[in-house]
C-alpha distance (Angstrom), angle and dihedral (degrees) to the residues before:
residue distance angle dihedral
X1 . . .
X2 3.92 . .
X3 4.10 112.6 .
X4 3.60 98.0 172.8
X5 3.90 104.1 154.1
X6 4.05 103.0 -132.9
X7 3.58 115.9 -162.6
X8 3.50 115.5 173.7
X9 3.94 88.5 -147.1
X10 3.70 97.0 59.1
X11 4.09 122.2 80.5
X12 3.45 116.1 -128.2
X13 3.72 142.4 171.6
X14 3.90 119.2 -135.1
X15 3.54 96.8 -135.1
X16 3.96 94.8 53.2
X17 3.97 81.9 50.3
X18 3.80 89.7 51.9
X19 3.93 97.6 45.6
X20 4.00 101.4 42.1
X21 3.90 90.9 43.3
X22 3.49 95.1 50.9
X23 3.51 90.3 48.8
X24 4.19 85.0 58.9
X25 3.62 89.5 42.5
X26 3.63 90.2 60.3
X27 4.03 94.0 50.0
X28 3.63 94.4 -119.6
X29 3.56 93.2 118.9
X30 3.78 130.6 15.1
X31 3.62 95.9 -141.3
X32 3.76 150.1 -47.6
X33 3.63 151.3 -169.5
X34 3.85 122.0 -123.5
X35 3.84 114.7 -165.3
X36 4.48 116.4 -174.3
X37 3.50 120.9 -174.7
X38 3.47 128.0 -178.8
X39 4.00 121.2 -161.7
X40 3.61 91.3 -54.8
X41 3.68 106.6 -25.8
X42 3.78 121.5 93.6
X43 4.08 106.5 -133.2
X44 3.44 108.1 179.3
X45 4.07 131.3 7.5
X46 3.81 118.2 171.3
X47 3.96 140.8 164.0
X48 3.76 110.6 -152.5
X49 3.90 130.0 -167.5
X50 3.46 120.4 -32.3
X51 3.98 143.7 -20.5
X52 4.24 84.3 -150.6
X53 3.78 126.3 7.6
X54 3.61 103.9 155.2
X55 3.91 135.8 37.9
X56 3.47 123.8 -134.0
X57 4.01 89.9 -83.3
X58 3.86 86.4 54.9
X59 3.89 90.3 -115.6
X60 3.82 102.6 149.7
X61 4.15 109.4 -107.6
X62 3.88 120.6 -98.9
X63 2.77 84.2 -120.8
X64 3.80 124.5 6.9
X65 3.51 123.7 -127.3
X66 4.15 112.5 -112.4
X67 3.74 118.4 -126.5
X68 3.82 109.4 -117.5
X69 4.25 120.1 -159.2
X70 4.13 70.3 -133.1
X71 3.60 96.9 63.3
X72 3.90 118.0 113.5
X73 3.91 114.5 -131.8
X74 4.07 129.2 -148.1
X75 3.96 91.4 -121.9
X76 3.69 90.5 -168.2
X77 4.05 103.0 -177.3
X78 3.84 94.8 14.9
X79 4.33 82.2 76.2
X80 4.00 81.0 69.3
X81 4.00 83.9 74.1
X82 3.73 109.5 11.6
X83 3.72 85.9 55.1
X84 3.86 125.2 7.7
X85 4.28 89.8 31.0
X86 3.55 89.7 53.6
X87 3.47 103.2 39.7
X88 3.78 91.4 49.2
X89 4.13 87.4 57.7
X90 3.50 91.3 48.3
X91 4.78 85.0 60.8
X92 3.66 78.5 38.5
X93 3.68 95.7 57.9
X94 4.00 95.3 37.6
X95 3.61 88.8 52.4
X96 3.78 88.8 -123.6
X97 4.23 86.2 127.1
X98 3.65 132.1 23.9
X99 4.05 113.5 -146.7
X100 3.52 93.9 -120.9
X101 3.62 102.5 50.2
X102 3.45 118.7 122.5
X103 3.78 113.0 -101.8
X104 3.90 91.3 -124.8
X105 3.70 95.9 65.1
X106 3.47 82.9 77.0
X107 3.59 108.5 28.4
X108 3.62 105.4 26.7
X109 4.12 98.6 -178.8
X110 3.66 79.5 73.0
X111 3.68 105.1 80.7
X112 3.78 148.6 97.4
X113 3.45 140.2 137.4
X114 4.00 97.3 -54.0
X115 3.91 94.2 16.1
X116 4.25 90.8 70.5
X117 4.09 75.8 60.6
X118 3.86 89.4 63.7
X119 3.98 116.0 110.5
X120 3.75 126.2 -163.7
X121 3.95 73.0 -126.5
X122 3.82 90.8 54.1
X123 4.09 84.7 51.3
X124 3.70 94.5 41.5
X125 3.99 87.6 51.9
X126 3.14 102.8 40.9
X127 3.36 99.9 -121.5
X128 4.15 106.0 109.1
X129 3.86 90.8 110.3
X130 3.75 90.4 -117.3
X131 3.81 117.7 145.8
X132 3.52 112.0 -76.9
X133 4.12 96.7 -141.2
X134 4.01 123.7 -18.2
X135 3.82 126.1 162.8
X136 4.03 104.1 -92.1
X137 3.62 105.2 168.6
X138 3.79 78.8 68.4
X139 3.70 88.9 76.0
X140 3.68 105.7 16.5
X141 4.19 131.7 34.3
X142 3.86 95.2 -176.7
X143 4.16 138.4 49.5
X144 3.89 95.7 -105.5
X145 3.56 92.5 47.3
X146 3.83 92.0 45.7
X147 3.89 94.2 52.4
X148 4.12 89.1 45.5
X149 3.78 84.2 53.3
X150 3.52 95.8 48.3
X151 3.24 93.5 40.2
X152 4.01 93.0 62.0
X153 3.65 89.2 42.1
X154 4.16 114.7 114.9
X155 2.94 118.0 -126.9
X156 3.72 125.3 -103.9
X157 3.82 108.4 -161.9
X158 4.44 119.5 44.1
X159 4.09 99.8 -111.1
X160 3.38 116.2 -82.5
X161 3.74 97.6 3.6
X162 3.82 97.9 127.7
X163 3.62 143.6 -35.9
X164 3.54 108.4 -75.9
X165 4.05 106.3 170.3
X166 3.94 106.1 -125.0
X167 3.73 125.0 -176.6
X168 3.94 86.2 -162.0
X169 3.80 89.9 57.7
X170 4.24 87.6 61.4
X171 4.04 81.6 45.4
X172 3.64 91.6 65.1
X173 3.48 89.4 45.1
X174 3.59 101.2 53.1
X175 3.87 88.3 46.5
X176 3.85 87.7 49.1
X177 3.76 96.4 53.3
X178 4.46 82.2 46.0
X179 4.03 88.9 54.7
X180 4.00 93.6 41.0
X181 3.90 100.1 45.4
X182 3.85 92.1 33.6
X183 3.72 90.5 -136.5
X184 4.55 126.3 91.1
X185 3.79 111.9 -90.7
X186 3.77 93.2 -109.3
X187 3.77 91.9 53.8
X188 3.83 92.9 37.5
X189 4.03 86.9 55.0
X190 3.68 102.5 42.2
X191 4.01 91.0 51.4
X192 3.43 98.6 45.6
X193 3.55 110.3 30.7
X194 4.46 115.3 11.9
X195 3.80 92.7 34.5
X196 4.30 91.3 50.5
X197 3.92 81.6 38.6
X198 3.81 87.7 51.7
X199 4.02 88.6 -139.0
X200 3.62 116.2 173.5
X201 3.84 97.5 -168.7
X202 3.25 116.4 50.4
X203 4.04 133.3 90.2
X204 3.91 146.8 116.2
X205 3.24 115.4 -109.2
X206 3.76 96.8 15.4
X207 4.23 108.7 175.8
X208 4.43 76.7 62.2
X209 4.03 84.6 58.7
X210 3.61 100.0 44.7
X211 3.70 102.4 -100.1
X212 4.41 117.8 136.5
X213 3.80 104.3 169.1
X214 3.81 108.4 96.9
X215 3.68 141.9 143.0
X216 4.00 106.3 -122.9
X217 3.76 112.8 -124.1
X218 4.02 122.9 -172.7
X219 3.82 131.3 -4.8
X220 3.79 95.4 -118.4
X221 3.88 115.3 -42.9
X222 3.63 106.9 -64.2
X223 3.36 95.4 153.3
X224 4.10 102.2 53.6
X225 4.01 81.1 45.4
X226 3.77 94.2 57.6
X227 3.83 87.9 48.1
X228 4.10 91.6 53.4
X229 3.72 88.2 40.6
X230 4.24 101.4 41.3
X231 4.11 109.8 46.0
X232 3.91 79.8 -167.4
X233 4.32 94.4 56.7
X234 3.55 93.3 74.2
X235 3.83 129.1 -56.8
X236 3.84 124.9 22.5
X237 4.10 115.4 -124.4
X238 3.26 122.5 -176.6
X239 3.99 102.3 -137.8
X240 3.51 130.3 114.8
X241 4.00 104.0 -95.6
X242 3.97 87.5 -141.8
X243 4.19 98.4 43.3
X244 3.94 94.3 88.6
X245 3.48 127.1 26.6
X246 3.73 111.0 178.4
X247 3.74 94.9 136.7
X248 3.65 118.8 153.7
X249 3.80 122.8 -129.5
X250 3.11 108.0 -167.9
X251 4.24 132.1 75.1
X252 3.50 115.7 -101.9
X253 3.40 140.6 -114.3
X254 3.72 136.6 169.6
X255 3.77 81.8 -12.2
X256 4.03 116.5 104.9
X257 3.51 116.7 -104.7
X258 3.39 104.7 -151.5
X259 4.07 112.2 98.5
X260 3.66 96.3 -139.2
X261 3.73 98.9 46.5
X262 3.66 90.9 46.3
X263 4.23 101.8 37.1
X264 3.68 96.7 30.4
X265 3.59 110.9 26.5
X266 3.91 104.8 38.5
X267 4.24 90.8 -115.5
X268 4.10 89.7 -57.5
X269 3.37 118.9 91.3
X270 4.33 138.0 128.0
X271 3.85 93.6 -116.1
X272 3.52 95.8 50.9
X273 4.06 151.5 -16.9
X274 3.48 108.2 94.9
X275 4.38 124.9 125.1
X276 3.52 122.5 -172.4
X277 3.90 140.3 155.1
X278 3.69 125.4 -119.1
X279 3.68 98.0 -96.2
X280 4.05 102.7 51.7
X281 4.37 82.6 52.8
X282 3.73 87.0 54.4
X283 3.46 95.6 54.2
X284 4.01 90.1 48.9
X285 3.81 91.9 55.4
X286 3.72 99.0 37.8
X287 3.96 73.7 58.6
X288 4.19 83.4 52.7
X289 4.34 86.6 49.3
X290 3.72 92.5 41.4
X291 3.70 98.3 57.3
X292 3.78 95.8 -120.8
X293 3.25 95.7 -55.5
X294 4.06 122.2 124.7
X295 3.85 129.7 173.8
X296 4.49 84.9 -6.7
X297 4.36 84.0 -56.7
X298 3.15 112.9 119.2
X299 4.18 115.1 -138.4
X300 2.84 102.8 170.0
X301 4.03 132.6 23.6
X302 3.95 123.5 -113.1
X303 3.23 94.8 -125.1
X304 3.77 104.0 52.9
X305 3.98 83.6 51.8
X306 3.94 90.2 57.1
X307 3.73 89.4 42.0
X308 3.87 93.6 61.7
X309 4.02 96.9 35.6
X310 3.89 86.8 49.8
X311 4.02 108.1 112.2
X312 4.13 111.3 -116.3
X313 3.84 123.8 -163.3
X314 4.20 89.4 -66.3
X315 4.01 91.9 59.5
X316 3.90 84.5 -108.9
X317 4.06 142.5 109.1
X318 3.55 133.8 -123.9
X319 3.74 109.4 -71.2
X320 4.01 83.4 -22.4
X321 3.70 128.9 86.6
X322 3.37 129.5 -126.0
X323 3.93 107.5 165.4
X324 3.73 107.6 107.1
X325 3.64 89.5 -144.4
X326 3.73 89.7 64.9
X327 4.29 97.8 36.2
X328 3.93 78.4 39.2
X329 3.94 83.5 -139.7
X330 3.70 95.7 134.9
X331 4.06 104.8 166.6
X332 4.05 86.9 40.1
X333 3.50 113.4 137.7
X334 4.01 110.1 -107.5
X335 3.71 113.3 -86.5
X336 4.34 90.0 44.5
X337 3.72 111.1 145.1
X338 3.88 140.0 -173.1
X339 3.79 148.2 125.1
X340 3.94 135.2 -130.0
X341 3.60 130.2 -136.7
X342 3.97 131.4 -148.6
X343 3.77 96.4 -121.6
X344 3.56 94.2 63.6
X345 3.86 104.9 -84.1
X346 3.72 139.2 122.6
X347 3.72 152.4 146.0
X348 3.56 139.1 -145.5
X349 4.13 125.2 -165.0
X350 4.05 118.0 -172.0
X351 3.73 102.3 -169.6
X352 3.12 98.6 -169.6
X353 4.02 92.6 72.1
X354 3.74 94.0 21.1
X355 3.82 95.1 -114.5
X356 3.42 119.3 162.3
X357 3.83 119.4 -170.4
X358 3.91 118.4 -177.0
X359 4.23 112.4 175.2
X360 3.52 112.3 173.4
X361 3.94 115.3 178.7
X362 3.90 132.6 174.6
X363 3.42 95.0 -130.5
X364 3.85 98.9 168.3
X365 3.66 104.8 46.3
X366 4.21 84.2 85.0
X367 3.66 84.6 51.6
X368 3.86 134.7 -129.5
X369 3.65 123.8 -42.6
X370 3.84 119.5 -114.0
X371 3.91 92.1 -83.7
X372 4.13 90.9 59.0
X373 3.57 92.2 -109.1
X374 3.87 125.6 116.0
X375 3.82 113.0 -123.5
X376 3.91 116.7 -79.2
X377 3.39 116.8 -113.1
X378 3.85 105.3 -168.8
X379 3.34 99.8 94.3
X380 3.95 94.3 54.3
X381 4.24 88.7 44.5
X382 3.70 86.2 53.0
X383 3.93 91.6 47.2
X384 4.04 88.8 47.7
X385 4.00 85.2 58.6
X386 3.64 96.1 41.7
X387 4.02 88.7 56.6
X388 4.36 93.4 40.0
X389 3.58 79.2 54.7
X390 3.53 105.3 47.5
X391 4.31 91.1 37.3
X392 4.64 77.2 50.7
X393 3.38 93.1 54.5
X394 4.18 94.7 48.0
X395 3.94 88.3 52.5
X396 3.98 89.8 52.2
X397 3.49 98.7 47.9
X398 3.91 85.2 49.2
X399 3.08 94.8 51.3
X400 3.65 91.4 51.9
C-alpha cells in the first residue's frame, strides 16, 4: 500500500519519492521524512509511511500512525554533533577550553597513567582508546555514577592509536561541557544555542517538556539485549547477562532508545538523547554553511567551524565526519560533511553547493530482521546523494 504524504505545497523530486517509498514498501523502515535544500531553495520535503505501524508484539496498528514532516525523531548519534560537537565549539570559541587540553584538567577523576594522555581532541576524534560501547546501566543508574564508572574503566585501545568510534568518548564530553559551563548539557544547549536559534523542536527528553509528535523507534531494546546476551553480536561485556534486568517491554515513543542514555544517564547524555524534526536540524546546519553567523550575529566564530570540519589523520572532523565511506556520500564534492545515527537517521551537508540533506527514518519500529540487526541504510543514503547530485547538476547546466 502506497502512503506517500502529497502536499501540493511541498517540493519534491520523483525519484526521492520512488527510492524512500520503496524502501517503506519493503518494511524496512516504517517511515521517514526527507528534507533537501539547496542554497536557499527548499527542493524536496516529504513524510513517508508511518510515525507507528506496529506495537510492541509487531501486530500491525488499527490503525497506523501517519508520518508527519512535523514529527520529532530520536536522532540517537546525530546528538554527538547537533549537541555535544556544537556545544564543545561554542568553549572552544569562548576560550573557556583549548582542543588539546587534557581531559583531566577538567574532570580530574578521570586519570591514570595513559588517561592524563587523553585530549578533548582525542575524545572529539575518537581516538582516546576508551571503550567504544559496553553495558553501563549495569553498574551505574544515574550521570555521576556513570562518569565514576567510566572514569575507573581501562582503557581498551593505546591513545591515539586509531579511530575506534566510542559512545563513552561523547559521554565524557557531554559531562565535560556540564563541569565547564556549570549548567546540564540539555540546559547548557537550549540557552545558548536552540533558544538564540529560536527552535521550536528540539529537546532531550521531550514527553518531560510537553512535546507528543514522535516517530516510534524499537519495541523495547532487543537489539542492546542481544549484544549483552551474545559476545559474538557485537561487543563483548563482561557482566552477568542475568545480574540486571531493567529491560523495557514496551515500544517506544518520545522516549530515547539508546540503553545508556536512557538507564544510565536519565535521557541526557553526549552520545545520545536528543529528538528533533527536520526543520530545527536545518537551521543548525545552515548555521554549519553560514559560518556561525545567524540573523548578521555571529555564534559562533569562522574559524572554530573550519577547525572542526578540517580532515585529521582518519579523513574525518572533530565530532563531524568527513569520510565518504562513513556519510556514504561518495561523488560529494571535497569538504562534504555529516553524521549517522543508530535509529535510522542522518544528514549530509556539501558546502561547496550548499546542499543540505537531512533523512531521518524509524527504522526499528518494524523490528529487526532475522539476523538481529535493523535494516542497513547505507545503500539508500548513498542513493539519496547520487539523485541530489544528479537533480544539482541539471540546475547548473540550466543555469548555464
Amino acid at each position: 500500500m502506497t502512503c506517500l504524504h502529497t502536499q501540493s505545497d511541498q517540493p519534491h523530486l520523483p525519484a526521492l519519492d520512488t527510492l524512500v517509498q520503496s524502501e517503506v514498501d519493503a518494511h524496512h523502515i516504517g517511515g521517514g521524512v526527507l528534507l533537501v535544500t539547496h542554497g536557499d531553495k527548499i527542493v524536496h520535503k516529504r513524510a513517508y509511511g508511518y510515525a507507528q505501524e506496529f506495537d510492541y508484539d509487531l501486530n500491525k496498528m488499527d490503525p497506523p500512525v501517519m508520518m508527519s514532516v512535523d514529527d520529532m525523531f530520536d536522532l540517537a548519534s546525530l546528538t554527538k554533533v547537533f549537541s555535544t560537537t556544537f556545544g564543545i565549539m561554542m568553549l572552544v570559541d569562548e576560550g573557556k577550553i583549548g582542543l588539546d587540553d587534557p581531559v583531566h584538567e577538567y574532570l580530574p577523576e578521570f586519570t591514570g597513567p595513559e588517561k592524563d594522555k587523553i585530549t578533548i581532541r582525542n575524545l572529539l576524534t575518537h581516538s582516546s582508546g576508551l571503550y567504544q560501547w559496553q553495558p553501563l546501566y549495569y553498574h551505574a543508574s544515574n550521570d555521576s555514577e556513570t562518569y565514576r564508572y567510566i572514569c575507573s574503566l581501562p582503557l581498551e585501545y593505546p591513545v591515539g592509536a586509531g579511530r575506534h568510534y566510542s559512545d563513552l568518548g561523547f559521554m565524557m564530553l557531554g559531562y565535560l561541557i556540564q563541569k565547564v559551563s556549570g549548567m546540564p548539557l540539555d540546559q547548557f544547549m537550549n540557552s545558548r544555542l536552540y533558544k538564540p536559534l529560536a527552535l521550536q523542536h528540539i529537546s532531550f527528553n521531550p514527553k518531560q517538556h510537553g512535546f507528543d509528535h514522535f516517530a516510534a523507534t524499537s519495541h523495547g531494546n532487543p537489539f542492546e539485549k542481544h549484544m549483552v546476551y551474545d559476545d559474538h553480536f557485537g561487543y563483548v561485556c563482561n557482566e552477568d547477562p542475568d545480574s540486571w534486568n531493567g529491560w523495557r517491554h514496551y515500544t517506544l515513543v518520545g522516549e530515547v532508545n539508546d540503553g545508556n542514555s536512557y538507564y544510565a544517564n536519565n535521557g541526557v547524555a553526549g552520545h545520545a538523547g536528543l529528538f528533533s524534526t527536520v526543520d530545527d536540524l536545518h537551521v543548525l546546519l545552515n548555521l554549519m554553511l553560514s559560518h556561525g553567523v545567524f540573523h548578521g550575529d555571529t555564534l559562533i566564530d569562522p574559524s572554530v567551524i573550519q577547525q572542526f570540519l578540517t580532515k585529521d589523520q582518519y579523513d574525518n572532523g572533530l565530532g563531524w565526519a568527513l569520510d565518504p565511506d562513513v556519510i556514504m556520500a561518495h561523488g560529494a564534492p571535497e569538504g562534504a560533511f555529516g553524521h549517522t545515527g543508530f535509529t535510522g537517521t542522518n544528514v549530509v551537508v556539501m558546502p561547496a553547493q550548499k546542499v543540505i540533506i537531512i533523512f531521518l527514518t524509524n527504522r526499528q519500529n518494524v523490528g529487526p530482521m532475522p539476523s538481529g540487526y535493523y535494516y542497513n541504510l547505507n545503500d539508500t543514503r548513498q542513493k539519496i546523494v547520487n539523485i541530489v547530485l544528479k537533480y544539482i547538476q541539471g540546475a547548473q547546466k540550466k543555469s548555464n
